[in-house]
N, C-alpha and C positions, 0 to 999 in steps of 0.2 A: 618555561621553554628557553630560559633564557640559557647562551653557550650553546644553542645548538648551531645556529647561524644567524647574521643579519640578515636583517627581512627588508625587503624595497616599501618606503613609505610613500602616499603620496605629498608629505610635504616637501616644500623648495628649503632647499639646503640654505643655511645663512649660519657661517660660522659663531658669531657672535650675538644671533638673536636673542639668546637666552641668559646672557650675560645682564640683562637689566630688567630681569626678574630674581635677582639674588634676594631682596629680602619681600616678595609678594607671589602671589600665586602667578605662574605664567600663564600666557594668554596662549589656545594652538594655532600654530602659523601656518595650517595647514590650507594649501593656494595662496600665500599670499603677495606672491606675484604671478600674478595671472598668463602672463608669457611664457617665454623663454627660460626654463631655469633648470639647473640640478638637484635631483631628486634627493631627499635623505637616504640613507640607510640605518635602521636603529638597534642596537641592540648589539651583542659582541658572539661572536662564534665560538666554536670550538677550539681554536687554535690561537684567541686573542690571550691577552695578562689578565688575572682578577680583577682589576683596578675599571676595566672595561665590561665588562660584563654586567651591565644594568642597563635595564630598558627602558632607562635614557641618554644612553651613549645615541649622538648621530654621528653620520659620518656620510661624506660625498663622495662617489664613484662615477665613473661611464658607465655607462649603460651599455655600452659594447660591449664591455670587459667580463670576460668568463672566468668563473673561480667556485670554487667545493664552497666555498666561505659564506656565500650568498643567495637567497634562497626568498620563498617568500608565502603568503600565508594564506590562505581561502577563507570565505564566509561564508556559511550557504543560511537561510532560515529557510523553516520548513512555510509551507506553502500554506496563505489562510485559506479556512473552510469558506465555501461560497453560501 
């Protein structure tokens, strides 16, 4: 799916979090500020460069902000037998 559009994640945006995982597996930093934060957005759209386009690109936005660009993803599991 990737190039179709960013998708809203729930992790807090941190531009640098990931910068000290260059040589170990990163840890996800998903809530890990419990507050106030800006949400990521991951992955690159239709109208991003190649160089973006991996489903590790994040990126921060407003949440107000309206755009074709951004988009977001469903889960549904089917329902256990009782």
């Amino acid at each position: 799916m990737s190039g179709n559009v960013r998708e809203w994640v729930e992790d807090c945006y941190d531009d640098g979090y990931y910068k000290q995982f260059e040589n170990q597996v990163a840890i996800d930093p998903l809530n890990k500020n419990q507050g106030q934060c800006r949400r990521s957005l991951r992955g690159g759209s239709w109208n991003f460069v190649d160089g973006l386009l991996t489903a590790s690109f994040r990126y921060d936005d407003g949440s107000d902000r309206q755009t074709y660009a951004v988009g977001f993803r469903l889960v549904a599991f089917p329902a256990s037998p009782d």
